[in-house]
KEPA-802920 format. One line per 3 residues: number of its first residue (from 1); their letters; for each residue x, y, z of N, C-alpha, C, CB. Coordinates in Angstrom, 2 decimals, always signed. Glycine has a CB too. Layout:
BEGIN
NUM) A) X/Y/Z/X/Y/Z/X/Y/Z/X/Y/Z  ...
//
This chain:
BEGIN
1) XXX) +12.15/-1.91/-1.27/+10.97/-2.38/-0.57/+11.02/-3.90/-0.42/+9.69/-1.96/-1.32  +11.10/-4.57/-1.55/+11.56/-6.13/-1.29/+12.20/-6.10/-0.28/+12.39/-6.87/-2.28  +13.57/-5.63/-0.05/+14.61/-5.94/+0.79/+13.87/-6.08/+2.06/+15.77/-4.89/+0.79
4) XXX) +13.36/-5.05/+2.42/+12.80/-4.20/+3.46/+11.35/-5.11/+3.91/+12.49/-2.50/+2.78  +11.15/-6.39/+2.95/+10.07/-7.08/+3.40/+10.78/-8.02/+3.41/+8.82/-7.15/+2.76  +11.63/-8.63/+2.65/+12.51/-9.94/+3.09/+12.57/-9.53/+4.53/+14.17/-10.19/+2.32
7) XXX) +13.27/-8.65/+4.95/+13.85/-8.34/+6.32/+12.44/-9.04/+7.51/+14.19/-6.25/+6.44  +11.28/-7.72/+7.20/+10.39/-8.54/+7.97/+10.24/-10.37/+8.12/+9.23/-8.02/+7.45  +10.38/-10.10/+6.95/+9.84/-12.01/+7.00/+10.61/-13.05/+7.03/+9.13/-12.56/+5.84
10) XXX) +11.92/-12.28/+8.04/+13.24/-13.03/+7.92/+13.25/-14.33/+6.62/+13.50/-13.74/+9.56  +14.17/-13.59/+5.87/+13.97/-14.49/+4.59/+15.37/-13.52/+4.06/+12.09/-14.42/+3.51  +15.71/-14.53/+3.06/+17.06/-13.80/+1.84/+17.23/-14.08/+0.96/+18.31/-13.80/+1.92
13) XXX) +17.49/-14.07/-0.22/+17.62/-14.96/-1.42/+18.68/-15.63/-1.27/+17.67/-14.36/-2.70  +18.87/-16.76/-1.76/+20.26/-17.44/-1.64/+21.10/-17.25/-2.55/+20.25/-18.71/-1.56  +22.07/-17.36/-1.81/+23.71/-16.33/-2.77/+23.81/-17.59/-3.33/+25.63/-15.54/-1.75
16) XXX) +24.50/-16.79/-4.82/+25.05/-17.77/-5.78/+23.97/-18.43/-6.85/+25.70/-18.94/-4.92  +22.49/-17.81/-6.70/+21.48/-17.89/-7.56/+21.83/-17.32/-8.83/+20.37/-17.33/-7.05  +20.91/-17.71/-9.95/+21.24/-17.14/-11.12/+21.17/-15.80/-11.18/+20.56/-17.60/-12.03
19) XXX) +21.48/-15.02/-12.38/+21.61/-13.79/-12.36/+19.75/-13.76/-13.28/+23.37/-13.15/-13.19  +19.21/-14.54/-14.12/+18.12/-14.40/-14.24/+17.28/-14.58/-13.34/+17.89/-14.85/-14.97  +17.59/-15.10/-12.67/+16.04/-15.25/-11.60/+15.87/-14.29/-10.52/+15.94/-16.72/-10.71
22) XXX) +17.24/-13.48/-10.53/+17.44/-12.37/-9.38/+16.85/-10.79/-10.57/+19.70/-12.35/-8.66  +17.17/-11.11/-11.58/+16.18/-10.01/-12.74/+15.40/-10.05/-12.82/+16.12/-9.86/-13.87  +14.65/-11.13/-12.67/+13.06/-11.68/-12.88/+12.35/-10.72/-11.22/+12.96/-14.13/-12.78
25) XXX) +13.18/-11.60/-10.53/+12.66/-11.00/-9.07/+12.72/-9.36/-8.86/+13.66/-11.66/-7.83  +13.53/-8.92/-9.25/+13.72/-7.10/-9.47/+12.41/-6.89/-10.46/+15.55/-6.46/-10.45  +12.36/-7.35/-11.50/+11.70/-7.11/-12.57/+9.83/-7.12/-12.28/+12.30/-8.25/-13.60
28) XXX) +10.14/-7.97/-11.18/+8.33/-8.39/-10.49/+8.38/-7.45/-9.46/+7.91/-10.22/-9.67  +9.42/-7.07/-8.91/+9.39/-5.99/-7.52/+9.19/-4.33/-8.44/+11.41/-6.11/-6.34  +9.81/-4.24/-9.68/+9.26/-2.94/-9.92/+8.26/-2.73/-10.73/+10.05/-2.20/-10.31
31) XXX) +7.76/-3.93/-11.17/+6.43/-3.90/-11.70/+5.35/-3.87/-10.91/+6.25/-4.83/-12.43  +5.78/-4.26/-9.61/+4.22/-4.20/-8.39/+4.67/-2.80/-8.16/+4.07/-5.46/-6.52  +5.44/-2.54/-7.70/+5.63/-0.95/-7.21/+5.12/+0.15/-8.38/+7.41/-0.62/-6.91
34) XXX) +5.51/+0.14/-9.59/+5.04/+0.97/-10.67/+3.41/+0.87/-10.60/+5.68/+0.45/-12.15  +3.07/-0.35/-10.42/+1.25/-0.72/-10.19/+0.88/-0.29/-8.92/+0.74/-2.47/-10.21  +1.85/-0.42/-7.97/+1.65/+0.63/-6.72/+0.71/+1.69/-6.53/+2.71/+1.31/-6.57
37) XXX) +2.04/+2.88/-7.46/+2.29/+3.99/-7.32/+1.19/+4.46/-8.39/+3.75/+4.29/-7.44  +0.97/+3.75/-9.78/+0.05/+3.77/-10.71/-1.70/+3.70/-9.78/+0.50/+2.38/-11.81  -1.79/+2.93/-9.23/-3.65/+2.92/-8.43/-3.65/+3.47/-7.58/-4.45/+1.69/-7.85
40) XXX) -2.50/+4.18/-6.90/-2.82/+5.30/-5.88/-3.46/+6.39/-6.20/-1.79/+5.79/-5.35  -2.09/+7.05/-7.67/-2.98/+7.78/-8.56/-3.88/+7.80/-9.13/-2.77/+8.01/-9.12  -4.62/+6.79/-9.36/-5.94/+6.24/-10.14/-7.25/+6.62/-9.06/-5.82/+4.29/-10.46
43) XXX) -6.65/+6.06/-7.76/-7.54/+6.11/-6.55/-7.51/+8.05/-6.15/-6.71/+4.85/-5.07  -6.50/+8.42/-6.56/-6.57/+10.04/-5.63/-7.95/+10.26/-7.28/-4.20/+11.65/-5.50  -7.45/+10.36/-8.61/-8.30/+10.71/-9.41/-9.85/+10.73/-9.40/-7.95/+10.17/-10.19
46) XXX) -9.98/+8.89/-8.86/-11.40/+8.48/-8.76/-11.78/+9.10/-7.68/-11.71/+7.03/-8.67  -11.52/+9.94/-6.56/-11.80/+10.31/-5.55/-12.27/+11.63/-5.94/-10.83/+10.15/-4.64  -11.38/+12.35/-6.73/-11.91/+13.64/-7.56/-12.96/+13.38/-8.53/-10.79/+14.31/-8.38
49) XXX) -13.05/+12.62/-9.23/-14.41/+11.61/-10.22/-15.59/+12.09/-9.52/-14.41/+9.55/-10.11  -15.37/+11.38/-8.25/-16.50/+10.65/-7.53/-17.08/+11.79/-7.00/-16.13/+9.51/-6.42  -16.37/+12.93/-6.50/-16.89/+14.16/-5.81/-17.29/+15.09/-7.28/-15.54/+14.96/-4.62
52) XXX) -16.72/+15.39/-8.40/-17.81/+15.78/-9.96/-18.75/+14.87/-9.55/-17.18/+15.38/-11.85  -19.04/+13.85/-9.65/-19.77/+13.48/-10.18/-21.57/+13.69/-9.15/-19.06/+12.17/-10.56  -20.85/+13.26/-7.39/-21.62/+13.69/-6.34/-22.32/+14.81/-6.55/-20.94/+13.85/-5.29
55) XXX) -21.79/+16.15/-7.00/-22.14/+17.83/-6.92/-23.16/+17.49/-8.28/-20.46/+19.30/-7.21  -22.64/+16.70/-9.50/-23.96/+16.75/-10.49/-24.85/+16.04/-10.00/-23.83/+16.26/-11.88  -24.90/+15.02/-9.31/-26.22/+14.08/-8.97/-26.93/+14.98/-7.31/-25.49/+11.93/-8.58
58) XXX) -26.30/+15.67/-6.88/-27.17/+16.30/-5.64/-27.76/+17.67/-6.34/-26.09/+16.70/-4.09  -28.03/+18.27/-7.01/-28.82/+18.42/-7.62/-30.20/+18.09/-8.13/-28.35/+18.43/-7.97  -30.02/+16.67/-8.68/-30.83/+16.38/-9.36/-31.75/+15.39/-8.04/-30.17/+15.75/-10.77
61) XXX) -30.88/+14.86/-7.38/-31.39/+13.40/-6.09/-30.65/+14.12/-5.37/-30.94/+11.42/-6.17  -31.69/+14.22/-4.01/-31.39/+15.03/-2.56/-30.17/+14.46/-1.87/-32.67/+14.88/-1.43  -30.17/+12.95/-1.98/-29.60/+12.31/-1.20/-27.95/+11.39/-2.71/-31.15/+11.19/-0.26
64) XXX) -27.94/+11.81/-3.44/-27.25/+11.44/-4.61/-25.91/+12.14/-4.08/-27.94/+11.99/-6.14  -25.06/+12.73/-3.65/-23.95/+13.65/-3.36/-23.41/+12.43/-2.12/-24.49/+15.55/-2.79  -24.31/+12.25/-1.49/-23.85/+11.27/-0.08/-23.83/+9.74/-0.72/-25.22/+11.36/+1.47
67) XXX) -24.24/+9.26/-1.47/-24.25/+7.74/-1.55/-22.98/+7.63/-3.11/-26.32/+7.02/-1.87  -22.63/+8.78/-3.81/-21.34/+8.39/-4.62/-20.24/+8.54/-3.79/-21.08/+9.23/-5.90  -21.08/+9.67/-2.68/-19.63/+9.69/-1.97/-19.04/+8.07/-1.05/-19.80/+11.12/-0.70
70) XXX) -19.84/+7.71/-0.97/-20.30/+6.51/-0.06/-19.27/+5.22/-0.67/-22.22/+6.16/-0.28  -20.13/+5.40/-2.23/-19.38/+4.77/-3.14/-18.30/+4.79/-3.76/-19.77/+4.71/-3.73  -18.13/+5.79/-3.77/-15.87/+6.15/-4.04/-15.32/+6.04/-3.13/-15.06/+7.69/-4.43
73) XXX) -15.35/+5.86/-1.86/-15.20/+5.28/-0.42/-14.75/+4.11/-0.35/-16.33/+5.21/+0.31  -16.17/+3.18/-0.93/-15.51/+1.85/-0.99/-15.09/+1.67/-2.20/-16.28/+0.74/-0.64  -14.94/+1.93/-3.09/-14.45/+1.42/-4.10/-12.51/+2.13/-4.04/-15.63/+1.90/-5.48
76) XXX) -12.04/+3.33/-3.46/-10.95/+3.98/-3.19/-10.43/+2.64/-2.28/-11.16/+5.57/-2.49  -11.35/+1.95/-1.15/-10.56/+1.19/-0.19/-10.19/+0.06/-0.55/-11.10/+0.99/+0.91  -11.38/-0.76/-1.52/-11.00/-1.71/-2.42/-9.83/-2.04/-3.52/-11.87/-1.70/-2.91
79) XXX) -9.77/-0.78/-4.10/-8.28/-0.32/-4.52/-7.49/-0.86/-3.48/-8.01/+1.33/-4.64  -7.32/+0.09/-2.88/-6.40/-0.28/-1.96/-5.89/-1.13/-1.59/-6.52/-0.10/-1.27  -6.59/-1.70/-0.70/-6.64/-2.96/-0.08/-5.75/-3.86/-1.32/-8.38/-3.48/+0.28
82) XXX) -6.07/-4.08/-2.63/-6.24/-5.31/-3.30/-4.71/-4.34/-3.74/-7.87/-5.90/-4.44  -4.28/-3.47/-3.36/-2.75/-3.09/-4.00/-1.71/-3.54/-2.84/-2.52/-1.21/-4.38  -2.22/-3.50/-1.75/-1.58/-3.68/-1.02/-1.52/-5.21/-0.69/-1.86/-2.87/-0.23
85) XXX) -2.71/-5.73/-0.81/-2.71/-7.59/-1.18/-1.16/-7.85/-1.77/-4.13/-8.16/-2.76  -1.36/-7.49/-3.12/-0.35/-7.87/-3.99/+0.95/-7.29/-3.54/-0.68/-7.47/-5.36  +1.24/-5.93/-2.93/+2.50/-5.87/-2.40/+3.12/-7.37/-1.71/+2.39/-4.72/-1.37
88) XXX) +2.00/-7.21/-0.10/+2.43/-8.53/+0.82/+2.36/-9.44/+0.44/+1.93/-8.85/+1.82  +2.03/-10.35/-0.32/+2.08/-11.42/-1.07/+3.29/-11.50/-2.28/+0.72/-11.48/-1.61  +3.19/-10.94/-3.19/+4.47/-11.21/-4.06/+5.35/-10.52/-4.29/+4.34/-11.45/-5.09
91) XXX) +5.57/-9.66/-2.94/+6.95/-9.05/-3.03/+8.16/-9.60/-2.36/+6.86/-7.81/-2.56  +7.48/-10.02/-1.07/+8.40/-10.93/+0.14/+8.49/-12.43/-1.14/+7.14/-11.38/+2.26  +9.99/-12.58/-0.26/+10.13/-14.29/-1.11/+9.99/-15.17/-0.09/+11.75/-14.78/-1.93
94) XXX) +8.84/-15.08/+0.04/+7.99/-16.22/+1.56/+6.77/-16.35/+0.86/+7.59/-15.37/+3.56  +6.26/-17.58/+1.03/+4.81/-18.41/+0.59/+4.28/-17.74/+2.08/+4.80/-20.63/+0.36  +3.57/-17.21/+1.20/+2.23/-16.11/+2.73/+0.94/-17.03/+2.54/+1.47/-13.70/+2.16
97) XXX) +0.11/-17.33/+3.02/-1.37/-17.77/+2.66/-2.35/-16.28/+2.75/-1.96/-19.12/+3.94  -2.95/-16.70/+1.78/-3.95/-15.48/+0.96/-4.68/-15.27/+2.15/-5.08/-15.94/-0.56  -4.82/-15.66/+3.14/-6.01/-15.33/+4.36/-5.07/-14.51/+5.49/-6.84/-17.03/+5.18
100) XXX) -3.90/-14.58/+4.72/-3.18/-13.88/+6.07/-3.02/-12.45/+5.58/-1.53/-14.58/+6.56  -2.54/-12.61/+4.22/-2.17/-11.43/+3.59/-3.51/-10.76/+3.24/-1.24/-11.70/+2.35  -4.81/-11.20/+3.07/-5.70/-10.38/+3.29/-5.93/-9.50/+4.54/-6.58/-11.00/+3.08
103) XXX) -6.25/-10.06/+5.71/-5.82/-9.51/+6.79/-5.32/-7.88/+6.81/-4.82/-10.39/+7.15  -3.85/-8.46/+6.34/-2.98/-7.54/+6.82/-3.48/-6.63/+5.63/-1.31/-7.97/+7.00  -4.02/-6.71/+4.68/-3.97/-5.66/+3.90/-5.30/-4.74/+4.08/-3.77/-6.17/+2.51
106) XXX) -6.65/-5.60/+4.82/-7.41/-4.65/+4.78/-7.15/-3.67/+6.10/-8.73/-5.22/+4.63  -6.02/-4.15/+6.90/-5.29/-3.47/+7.99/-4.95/-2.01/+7.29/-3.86/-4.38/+8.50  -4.20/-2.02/+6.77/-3.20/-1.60/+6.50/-4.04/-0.08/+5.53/-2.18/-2.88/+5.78
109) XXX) -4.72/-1.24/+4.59/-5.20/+0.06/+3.68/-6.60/+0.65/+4.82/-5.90/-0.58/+1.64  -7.23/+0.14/+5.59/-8.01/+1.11/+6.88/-7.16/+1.97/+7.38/-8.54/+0.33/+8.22  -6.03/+1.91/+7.87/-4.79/+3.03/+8.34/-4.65/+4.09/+7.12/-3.08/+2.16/+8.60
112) XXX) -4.03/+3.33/+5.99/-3.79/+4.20/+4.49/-5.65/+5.29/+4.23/-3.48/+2.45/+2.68  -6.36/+4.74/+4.39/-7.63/+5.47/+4.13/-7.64/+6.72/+5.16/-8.98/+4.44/+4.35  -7.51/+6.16/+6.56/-7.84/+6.78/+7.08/-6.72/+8.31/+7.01/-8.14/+5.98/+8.11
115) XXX) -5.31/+7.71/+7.01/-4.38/+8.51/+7.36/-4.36/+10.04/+5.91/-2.88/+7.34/+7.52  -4.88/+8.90/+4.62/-5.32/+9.77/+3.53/-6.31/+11.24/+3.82/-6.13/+8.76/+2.63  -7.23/+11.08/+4.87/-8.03/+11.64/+5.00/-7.74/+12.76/+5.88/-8.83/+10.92/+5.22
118) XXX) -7.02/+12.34/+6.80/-6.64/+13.09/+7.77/-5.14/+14.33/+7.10/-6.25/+11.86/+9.08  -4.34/+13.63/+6.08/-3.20/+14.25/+5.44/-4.33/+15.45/+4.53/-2.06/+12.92/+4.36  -5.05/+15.24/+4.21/-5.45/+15.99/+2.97/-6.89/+16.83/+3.73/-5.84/+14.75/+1.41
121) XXX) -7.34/+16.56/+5.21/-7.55/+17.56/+6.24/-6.72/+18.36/+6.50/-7.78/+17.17/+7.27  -5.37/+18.00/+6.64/-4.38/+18.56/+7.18/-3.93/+19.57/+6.74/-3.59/+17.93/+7.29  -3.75/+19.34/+4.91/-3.33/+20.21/+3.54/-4.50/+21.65/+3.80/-3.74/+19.05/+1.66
124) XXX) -5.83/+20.99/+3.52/-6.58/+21.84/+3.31/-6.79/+22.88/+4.46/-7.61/+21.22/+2.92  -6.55/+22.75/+5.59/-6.68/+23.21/+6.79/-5.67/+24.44/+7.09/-6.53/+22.08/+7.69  -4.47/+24.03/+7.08/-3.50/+24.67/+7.78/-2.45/+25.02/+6.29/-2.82/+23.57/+9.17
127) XXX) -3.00/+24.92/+5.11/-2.14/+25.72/+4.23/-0.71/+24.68/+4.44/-2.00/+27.57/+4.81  -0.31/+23.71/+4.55/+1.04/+23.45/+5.19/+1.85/+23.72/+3.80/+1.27/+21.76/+5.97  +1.59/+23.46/+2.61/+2.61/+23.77/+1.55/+2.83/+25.74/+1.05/+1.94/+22.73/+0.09
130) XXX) +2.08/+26.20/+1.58/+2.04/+27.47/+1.68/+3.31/+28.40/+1.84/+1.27/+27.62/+2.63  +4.10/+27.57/+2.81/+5.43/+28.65/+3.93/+6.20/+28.43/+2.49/+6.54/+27.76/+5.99  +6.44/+27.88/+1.35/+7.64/+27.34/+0.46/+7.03/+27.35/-0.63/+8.29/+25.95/+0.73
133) XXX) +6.23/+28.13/-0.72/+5.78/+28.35/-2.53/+5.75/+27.95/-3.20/+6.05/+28.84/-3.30  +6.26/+27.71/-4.52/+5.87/+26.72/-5.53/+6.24/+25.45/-4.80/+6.61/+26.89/-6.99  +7.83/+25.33/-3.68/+8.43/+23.90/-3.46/+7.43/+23.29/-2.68/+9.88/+23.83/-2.73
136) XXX) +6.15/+24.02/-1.91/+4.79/+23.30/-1.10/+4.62/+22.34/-1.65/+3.43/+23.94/-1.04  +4.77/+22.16/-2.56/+4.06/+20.77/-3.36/+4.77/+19.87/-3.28/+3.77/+20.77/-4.80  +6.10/+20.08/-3.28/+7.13/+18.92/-2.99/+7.24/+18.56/-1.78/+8.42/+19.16/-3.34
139) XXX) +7.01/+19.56/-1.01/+6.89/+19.31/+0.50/+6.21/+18.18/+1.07/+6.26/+20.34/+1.06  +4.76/+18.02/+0.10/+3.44/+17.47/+0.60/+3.45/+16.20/+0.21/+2.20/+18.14/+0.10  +4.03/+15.70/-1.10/+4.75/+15.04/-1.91/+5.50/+13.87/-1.13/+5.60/+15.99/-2.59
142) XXX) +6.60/+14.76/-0.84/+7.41/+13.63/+0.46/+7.19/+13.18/+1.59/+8.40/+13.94/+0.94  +5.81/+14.37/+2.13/+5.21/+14.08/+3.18/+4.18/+12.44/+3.19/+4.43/+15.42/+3.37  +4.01/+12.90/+1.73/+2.79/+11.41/+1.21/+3.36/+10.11/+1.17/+2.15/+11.47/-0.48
145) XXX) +4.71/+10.71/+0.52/+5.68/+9.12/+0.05/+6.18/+8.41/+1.54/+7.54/+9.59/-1.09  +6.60/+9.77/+2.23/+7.24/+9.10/+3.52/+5.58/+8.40/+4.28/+8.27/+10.63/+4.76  +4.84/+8.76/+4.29/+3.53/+8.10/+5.02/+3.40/+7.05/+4.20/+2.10/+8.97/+5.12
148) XXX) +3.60/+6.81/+3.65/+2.82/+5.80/+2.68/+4.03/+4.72/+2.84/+2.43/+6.42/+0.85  +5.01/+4.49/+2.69/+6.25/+3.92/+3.35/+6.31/+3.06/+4.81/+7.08/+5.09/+3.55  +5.93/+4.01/+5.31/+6.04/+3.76/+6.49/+5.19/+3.25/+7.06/+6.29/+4.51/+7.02
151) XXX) +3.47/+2.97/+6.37/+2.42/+2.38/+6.53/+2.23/+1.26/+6.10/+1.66/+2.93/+6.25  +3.38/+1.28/+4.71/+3.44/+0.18/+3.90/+4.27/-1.38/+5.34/+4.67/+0.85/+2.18  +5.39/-0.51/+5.34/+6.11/-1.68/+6.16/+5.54/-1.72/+7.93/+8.01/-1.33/+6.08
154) XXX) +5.05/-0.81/+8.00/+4.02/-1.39/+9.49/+2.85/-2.24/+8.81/+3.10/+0.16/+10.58  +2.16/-2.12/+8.09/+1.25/-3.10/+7.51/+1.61/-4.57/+7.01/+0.74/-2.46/+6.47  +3.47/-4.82/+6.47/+3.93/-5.90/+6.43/+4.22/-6.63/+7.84/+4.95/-5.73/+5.66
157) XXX) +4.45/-6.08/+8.58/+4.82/-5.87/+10.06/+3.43/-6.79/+11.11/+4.86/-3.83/+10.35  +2.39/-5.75/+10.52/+1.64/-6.80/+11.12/+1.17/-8.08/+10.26/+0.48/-6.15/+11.65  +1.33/-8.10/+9.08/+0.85/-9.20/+8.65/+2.00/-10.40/+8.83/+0.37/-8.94/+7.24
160) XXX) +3.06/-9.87/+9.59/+3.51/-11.12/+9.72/+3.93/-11.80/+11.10/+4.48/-11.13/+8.91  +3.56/-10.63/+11.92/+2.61/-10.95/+13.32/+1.30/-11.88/+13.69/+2.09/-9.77/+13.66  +0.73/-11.19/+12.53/-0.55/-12.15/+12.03/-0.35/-13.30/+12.25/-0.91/-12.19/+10.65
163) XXX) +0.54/-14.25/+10.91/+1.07/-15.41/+10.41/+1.28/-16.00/+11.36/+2.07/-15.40/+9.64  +2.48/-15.46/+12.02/+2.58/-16.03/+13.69/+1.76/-16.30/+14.59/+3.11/-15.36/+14.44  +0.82/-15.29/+15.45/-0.07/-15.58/+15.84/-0.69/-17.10/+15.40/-0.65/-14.55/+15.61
166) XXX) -1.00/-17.20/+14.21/-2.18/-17.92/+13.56/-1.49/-19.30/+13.84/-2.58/-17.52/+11.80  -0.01/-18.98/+13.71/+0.54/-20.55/+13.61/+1.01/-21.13/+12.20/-0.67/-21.56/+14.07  +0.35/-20.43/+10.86/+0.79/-20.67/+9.96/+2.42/-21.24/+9.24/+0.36/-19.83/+9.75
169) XXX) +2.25/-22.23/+8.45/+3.58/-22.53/+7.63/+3.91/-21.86/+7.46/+3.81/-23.05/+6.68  +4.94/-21.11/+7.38/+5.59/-20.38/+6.24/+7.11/-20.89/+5.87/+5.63/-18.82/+6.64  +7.26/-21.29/+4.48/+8.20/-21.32/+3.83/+8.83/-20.59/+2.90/+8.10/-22.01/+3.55
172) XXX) +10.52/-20.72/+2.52/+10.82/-19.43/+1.57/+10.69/-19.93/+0.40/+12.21/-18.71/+1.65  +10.21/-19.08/-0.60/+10.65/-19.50/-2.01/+11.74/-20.51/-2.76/+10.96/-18.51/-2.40  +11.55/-21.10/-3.40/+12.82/-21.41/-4.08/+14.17/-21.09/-4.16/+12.66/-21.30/-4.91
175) XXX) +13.88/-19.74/-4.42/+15.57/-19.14/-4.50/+15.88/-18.40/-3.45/+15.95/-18.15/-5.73  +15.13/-18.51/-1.80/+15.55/-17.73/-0.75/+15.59/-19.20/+0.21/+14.43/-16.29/-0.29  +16.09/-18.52/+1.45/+16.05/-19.48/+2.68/+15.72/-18.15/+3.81/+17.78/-20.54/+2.99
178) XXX) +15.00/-18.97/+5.09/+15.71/-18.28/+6.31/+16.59/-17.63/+7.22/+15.72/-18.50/+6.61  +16.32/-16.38/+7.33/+17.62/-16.54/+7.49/+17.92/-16.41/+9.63/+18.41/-15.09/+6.29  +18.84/-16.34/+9.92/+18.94/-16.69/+11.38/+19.20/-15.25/+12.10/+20.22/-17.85/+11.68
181) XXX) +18.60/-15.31/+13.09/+19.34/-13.78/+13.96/+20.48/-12.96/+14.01/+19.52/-13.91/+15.07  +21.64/-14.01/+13.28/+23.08/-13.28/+13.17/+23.02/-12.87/+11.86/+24.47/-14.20/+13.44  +22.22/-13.24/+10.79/+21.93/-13.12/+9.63/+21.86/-11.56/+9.50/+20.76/-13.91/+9.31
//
């Protein structure tokens, strides 16, 4: 994924860097990704939370079922958003400004929300893990990872359309440079 955002943000590390600071940099790239992949799951959970918790409060308050739902809504997008902040920002080895990479992230996680919603319409609807039996699940699985991928780096994509647009500096890190079209 680094790689794959260097690329966007035409950027490279520069050869002949230490071998610690290129560990350090792996070491920060799979620690955002593990935190990734960690609040997605946190966010699918709180989403199941939030709907217990809706079915006990509509019961009791007419209107209690619609306003947690309301509220795991934003709080699922807020997640989001603020995971995907931290992807575009300290994964690329480019100085982004925080107003750009916000941007792109509440982009990005509005697509991720929405596309969430529509995948798990999709599940519930048409049975799709059904045709492959127990392997359905893996099916749905790769179906998620590959969406989520692919939303990830269109969401870097525009945030660095953004940048442009805006006119913004951007410089590389310390241990990267620019790199050129033949690059």
């Amino acid at each position: 994924l680094q790689n794959s955002l260097n690329r966007i943000w035409k950027v490279k590390q520069k050869p002949g860097k230490a071998i610690v600071r290129y560990l350090l940099t792996r070491l920060t790239s799979l620690a955002l990704i593990s935190s990734f992949g960690f609040l997605l799951l946190v966010s699918l959970v709180v989403d199941a939370a939030v709907v217990a918790i809706g079915e006990r409060l509509g019961a009791w308050l007419p209107a209690g079922t619609m306003l947690v739902g309301v509220a795991g809504l934003f709080l699922s997008f807020a997640v989001v958003t603020t995971v995907f902040a931290m992807v575009f920002k300290f994964l690329p080895d480019m100085r982004i400004a925080w107003r750009t990479v916000w941007v792109g992230a509440l982009f990005t996680a509005l697509l991720f929300s929405g596309g969430k919603y529509l995948i798990g319409l999709y599940i519930a609807k048409t049975g799709a893990g059904d045709a492959y039996g127990a392997g359905g699940a893996l099916i749905i699985i790769m179906l998620w990872v590959y969406y989520a991928a692919i939303l990830t780096l269109f969401g870097a994509q525009f945030t660095y359309v953004t940048a442009l647009q805006r006119g913004e500096h951007m410089q590389p890190l310390p241990h990267a440079v620019k790199t050129t079209p033949s690059n």
